[in-house]
C-alpha positions in Angstrom: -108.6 -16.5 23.4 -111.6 -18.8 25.0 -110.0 -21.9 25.2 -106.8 -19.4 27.2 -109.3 -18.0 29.1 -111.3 -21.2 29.9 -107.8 -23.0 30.5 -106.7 -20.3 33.1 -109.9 -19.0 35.0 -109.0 -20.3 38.2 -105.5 -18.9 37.9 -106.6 -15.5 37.2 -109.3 -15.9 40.0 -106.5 -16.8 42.5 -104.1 -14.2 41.0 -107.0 -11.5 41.7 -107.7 -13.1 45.6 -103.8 -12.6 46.1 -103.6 -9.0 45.1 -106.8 -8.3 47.7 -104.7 -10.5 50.3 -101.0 -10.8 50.2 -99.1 -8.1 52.5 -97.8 -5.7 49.7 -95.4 -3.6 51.9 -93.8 -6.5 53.1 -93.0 -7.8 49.8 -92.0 -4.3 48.5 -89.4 -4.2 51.2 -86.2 -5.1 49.6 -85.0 -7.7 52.2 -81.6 -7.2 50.6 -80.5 -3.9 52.9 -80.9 -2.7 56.4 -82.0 0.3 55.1 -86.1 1.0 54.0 -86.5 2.3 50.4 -85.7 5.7 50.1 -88.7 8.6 48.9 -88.3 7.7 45.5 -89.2 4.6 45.1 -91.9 4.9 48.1 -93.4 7.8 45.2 -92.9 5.5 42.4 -94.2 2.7 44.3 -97.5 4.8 45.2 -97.9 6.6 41.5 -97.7 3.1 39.8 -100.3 1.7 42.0 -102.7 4.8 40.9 -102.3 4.2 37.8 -103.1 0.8 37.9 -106.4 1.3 39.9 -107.5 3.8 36.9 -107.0 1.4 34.2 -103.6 3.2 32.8 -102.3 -0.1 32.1 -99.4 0.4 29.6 -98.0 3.3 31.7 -98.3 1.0 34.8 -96.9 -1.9 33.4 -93.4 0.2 32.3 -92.8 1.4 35.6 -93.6 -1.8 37.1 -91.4 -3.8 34.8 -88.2 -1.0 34.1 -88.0 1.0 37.7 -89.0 -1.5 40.1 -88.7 -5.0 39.1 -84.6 -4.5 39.4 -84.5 -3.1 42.8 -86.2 -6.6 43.9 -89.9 -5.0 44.5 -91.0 -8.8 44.9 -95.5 -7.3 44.5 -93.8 -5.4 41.2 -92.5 -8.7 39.5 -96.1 -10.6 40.5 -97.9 -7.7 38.6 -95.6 -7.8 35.8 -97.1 -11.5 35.8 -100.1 -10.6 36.7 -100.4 -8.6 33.8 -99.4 -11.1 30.9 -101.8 -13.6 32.6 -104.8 -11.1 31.6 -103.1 -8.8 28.8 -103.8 -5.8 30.7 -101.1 -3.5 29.2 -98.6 -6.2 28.1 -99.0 -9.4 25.4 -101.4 -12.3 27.0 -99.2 -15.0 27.5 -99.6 -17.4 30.3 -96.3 -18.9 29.9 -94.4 -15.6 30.3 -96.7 -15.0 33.0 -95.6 -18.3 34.7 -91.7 -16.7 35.1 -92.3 -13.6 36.4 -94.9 -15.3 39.1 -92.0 -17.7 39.4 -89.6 -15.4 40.2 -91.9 -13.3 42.3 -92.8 -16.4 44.9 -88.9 -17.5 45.3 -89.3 -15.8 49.0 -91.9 -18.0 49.7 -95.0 -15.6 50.1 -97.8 -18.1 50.2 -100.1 -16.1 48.0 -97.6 -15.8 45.2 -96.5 -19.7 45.6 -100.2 -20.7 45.2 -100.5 -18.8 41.9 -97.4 -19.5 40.8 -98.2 -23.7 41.3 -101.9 -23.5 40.0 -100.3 -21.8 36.7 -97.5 -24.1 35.9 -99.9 -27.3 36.9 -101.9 -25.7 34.0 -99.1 -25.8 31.2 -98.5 -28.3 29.1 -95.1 -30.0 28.9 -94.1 -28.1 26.1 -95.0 -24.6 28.0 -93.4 -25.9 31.4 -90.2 -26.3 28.9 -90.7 -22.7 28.0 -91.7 -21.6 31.2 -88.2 -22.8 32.3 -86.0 -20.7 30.1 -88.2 -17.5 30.5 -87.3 -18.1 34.8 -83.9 -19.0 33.8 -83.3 -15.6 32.1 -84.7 -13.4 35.0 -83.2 -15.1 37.4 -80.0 -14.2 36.2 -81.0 -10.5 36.4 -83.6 -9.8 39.0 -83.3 -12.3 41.4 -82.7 -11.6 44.9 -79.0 -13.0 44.9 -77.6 -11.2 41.9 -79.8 -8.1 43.2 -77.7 -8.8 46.5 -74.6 -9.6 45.0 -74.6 -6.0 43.0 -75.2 -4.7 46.4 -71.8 -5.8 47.8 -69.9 -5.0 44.4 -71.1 -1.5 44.9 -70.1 -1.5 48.8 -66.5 -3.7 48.1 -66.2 -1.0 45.6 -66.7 2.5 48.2 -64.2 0.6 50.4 -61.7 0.0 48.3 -62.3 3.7 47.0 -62.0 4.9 50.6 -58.5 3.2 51.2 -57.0 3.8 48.0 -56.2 0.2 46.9 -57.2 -0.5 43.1 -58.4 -4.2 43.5 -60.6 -5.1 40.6 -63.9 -7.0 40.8 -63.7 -9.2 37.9 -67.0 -9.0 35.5 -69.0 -12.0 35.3 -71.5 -13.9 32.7 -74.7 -12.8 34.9 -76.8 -9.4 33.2 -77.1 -7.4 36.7 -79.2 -4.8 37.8 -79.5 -3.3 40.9 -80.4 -0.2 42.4 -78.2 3.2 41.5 -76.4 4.5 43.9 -73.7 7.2 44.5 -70.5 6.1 43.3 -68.3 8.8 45.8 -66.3 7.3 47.9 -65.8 8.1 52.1 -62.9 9.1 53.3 -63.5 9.3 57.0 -63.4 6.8 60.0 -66.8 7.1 61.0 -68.3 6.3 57.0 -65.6 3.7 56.5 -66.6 1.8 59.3 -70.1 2.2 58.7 -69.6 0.5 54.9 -67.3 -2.9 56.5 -70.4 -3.4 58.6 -72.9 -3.1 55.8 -70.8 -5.1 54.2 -70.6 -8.0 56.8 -74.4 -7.8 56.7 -74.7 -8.2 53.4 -72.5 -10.9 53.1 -73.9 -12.5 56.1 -77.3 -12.3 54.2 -75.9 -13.4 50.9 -74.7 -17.1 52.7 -78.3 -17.5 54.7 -79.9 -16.7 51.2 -78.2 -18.8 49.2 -77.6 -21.5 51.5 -73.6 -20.8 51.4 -72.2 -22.1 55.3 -68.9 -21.7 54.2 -68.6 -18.1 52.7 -66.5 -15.7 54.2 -68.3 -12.4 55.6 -65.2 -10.2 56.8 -64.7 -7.8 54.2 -61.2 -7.5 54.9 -60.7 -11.2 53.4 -63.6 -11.6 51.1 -62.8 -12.9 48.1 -65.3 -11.2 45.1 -64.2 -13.9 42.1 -65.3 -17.4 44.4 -68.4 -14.9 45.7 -69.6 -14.4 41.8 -68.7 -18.2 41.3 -71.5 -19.5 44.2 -74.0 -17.3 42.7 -73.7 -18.5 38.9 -73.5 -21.9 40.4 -77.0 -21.6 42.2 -78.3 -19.1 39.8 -77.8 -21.6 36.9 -79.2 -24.7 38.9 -81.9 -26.2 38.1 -84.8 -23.7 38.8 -88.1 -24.2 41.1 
């Protein structure tokens, strides 16, 4: 415990100056929807904070880590770091703690990239190794692209619900989780049209997010299979 605690000091001091400084809304909002988070997860959001301020660690760390880590809360994955890097409520373990900051800073918040950098300068070869295969495995579930690319599934699915048509969308390698939704489909002109235009938007945001020029964003000629196959290709590429 010393030699972890002398080892990491400065991480934990700049992992304590980043939750005093970094803009938490703006990291709580999604960025994978043009819609704000609804009043449940604006609750949970504010109830998990509470708890954390009183020292209810445990319960803090569950709802961080099961209710919003998959929805993409970006300040929820850093805490679930945050909170291996000191063991408050969850095993000490700076290397675990590496991932989940690694995953947390792939939008580029400066706060959570200069953690992120200070900790994996810290770990030896053997823990950067480590430290690889932890970011690996959450990246293939709670990174913003498969986050995003369970968003469209769920709209491709509504539209095709709302014409009739039974086109599958073949199931992939990846373990996704996303937000619930409802899973009734629209029937009128108005809703329909409203879904092809989230859908463009999502798929517009999926190619600037993933750095795909040539992906098509009509929904009427999307193609869901080569979609999944550009995200297990970036998703399994070599990490940051």
């Amino acid at each position: 415990m010393v030699c972890i605690l002398s080892k990491f000091s400065t991480v934990v001091l700049l992992a304590s100056i980043a939750l005093m400084t970094t803009p938490v809304e703006a990291q709580r909002s999604p960025g994978l929807s043009t819609d704000p988070p609804d009043s449940r997860t604006l609750r949970v959001q504010r109830k998990v904070d509470e708890l954390y301020e009183r020292g209810e660690f445990d319960r803090a760390y569950f709802i961080y880590r099961n209710e919003l880590v998959p929805v993409g809360d970006k300040y929820a994955q850093y805490m679930v770091g945050h909170m291996h890097l000191t063991g408050r409520g969850a095993a000490e373990d700076p290397v675990v703690a590496s991932a989940w900051y690694r995953l947390a800073a792939e939008r580029g918040t400066p706060e959570f990239v200069a953690v992120r950098d200070q900790l994996m300068h810290d770990l030896n070869a053997d823990e950067r190794r480590r430290s690889n295969s932890g970011y690996q495995r959450l990246r293939r579930q709670f990174s913003d692209l498969v986050i995003l690319f369970e968003n469209i599934k769920r709209t491709y699915r509504e539209l095709q619900s709302a014409t009739g048509s039974r086109i599958a969308v073949r199931s992939g390698p990846m373990n996704i989780v996303g937000a619930s939704s409802s899973n009734q489909g629209h029937s009128s002109a108005d809703d329909y049209g409203h879904m092809r235009n989230e859908m463009r938007r999502q798929l517009v945001l999926l190619s600037e997010l993933g750095d795909f020029p040539d992906l098509e964003t009509d929904p009427a000629r999307v193609d869901m299979s080569d979609i999944e196959r550009l995200v297990i290709e970036r998703i399994e590429s070599t990490p940051d």
